[in-house]
Residue frames as a rotation matrix with the C-alpha (Angstrom) as fourth column:
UNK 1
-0.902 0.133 0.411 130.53
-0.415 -0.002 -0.910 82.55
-0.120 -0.991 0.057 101.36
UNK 2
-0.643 0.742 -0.190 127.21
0.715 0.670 0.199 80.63
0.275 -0.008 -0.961 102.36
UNK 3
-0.879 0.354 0.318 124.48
-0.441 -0.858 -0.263 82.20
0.180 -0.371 0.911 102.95
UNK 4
-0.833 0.542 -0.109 120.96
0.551 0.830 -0.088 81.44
0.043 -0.134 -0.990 104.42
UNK 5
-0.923 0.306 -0.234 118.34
-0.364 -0.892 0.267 83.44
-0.126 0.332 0.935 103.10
UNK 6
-0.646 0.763 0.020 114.65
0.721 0.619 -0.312 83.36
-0.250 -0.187 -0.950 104.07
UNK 7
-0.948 0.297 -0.116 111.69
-0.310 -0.942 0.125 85.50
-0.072 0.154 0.985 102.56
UNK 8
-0.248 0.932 0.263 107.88
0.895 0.324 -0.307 85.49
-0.372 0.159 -0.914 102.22
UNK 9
-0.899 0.431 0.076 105.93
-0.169 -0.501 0.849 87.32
0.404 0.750 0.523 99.43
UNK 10
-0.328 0.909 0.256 101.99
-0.944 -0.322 -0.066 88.11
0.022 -0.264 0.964 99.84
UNK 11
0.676 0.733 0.079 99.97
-0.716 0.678 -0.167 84.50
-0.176 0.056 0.983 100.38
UNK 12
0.136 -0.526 -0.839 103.27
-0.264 0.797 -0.543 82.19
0.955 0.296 -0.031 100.29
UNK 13
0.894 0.096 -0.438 104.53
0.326 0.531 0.782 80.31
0.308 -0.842 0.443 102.62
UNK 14
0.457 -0.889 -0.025 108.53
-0.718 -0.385 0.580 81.44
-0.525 -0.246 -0.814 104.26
UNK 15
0.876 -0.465 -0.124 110.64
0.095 0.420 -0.903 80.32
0.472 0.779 0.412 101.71
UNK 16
0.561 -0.810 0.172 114.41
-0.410 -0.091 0.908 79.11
-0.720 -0.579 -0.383 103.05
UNK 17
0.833 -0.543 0.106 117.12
0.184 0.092 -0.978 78.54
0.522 0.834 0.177 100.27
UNK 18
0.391 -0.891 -0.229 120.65
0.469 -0.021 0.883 78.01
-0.792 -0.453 0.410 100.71
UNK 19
0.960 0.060 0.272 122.63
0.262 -0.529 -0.807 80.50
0.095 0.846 -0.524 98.55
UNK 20
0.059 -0.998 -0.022 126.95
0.870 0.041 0.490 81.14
-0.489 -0.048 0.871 97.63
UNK 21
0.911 0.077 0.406 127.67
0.341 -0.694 -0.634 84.05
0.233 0.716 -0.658 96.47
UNK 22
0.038 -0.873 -0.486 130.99
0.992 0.093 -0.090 85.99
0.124 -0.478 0.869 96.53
UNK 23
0.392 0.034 0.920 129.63
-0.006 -0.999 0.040 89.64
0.920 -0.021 -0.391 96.95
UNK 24
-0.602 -0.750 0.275 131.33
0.179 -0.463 -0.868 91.64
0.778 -0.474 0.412 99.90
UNK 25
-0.943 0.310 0.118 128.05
-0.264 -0.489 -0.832 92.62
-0.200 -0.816 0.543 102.32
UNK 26
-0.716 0.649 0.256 124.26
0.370 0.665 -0.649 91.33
-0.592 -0.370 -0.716 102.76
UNK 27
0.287 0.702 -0.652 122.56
-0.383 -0.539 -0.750 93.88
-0.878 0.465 0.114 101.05
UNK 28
-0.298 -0.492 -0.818 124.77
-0.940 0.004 0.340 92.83
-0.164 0.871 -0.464 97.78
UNK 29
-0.925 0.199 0.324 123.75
0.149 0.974 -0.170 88.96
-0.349 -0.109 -0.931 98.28
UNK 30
-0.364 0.876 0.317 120.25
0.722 0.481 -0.498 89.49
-0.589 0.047 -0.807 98.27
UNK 31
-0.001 -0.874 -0.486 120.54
-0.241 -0.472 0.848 91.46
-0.970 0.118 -0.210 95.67
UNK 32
-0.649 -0.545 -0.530 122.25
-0.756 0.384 0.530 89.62
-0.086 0.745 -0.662 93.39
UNK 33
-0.842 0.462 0.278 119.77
0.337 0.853 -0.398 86.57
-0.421 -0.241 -0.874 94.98
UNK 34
0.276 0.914 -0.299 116.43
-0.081 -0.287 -0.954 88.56
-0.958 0.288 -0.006 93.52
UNK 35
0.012 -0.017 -1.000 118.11
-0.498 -0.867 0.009 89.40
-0.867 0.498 -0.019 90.60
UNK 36
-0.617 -0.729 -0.296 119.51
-0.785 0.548 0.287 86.14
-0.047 0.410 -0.911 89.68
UNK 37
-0.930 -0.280 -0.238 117.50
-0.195 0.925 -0.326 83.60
0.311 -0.257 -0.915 90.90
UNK 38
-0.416 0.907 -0.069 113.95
0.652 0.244 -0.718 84.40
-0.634 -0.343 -0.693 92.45
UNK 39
-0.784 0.298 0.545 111.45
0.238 -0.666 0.707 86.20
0.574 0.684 0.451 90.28
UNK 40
-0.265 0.170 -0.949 109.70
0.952 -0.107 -0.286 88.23
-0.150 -0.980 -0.133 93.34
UNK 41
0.355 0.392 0.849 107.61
0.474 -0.858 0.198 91.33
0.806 0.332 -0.490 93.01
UNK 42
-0.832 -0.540 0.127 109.52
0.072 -0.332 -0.941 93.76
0.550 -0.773 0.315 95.82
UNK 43
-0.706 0.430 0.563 106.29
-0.452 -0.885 0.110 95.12
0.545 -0.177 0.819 96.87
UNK 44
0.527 0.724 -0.445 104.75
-0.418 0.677 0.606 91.90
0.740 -0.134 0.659 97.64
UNK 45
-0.465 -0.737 -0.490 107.83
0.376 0.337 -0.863 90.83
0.802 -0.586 0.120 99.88
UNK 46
0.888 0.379 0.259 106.72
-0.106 -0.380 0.919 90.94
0.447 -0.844 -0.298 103.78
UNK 47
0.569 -0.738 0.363 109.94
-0.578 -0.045 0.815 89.95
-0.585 -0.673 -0.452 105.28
UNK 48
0.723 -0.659 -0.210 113.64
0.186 0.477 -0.859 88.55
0.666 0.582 0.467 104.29
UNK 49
0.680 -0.649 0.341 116.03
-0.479 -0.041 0.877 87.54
-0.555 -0.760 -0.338 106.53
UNK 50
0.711 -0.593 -0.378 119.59
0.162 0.661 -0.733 86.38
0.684 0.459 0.566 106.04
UNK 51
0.922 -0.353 0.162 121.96
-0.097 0.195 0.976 84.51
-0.376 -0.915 0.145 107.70
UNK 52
0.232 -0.526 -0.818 125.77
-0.847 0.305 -0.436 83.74
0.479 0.794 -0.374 106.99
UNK 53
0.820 0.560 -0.116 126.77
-0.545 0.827 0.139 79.90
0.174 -0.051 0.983 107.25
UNK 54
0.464 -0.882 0.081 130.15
0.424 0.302 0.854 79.81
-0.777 -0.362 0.514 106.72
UNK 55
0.442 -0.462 -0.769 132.80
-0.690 -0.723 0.037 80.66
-0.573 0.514 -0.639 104.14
C-alpha cells in the first residue's frame, strides 16, 4: 500500500514523503518508516500525520 506520511521534529520544517510498505495498520507503517528510513529523535517529533494513497 501507499502511504503519505507527514512529520515535523523541533526547528524543521513539515516534512512530506511518499512511503510503500506492506505492514497491516498505520501505527506499523510509521513504525517501520522511523525505523527504516528517518533517523528522528521521538521526543523532538511535534506532529505526524498519515495518509493512505492507494494500494
Amino acid at each position: 500500500m501507499y502511504y503519505q506520511i507527514s512529520f515535523s521534529a523541533d526547528g524543521e520544517q513539515v516534512q512530506v514523503m511518499k512511503y510503500t510498505s506492506t505492514q497491516d495498520t498505520p501505527i506499523a507503517v510509521l513504525e517501520e518508516f522511523f525505523r527504516e528510513h528517518v533517523q528522528v529523535n521521538p521526543e523532538s517529533l511535534k506532529g505526524i500525520g498519515i495518509v493512505r494513497i492507494g494500494e
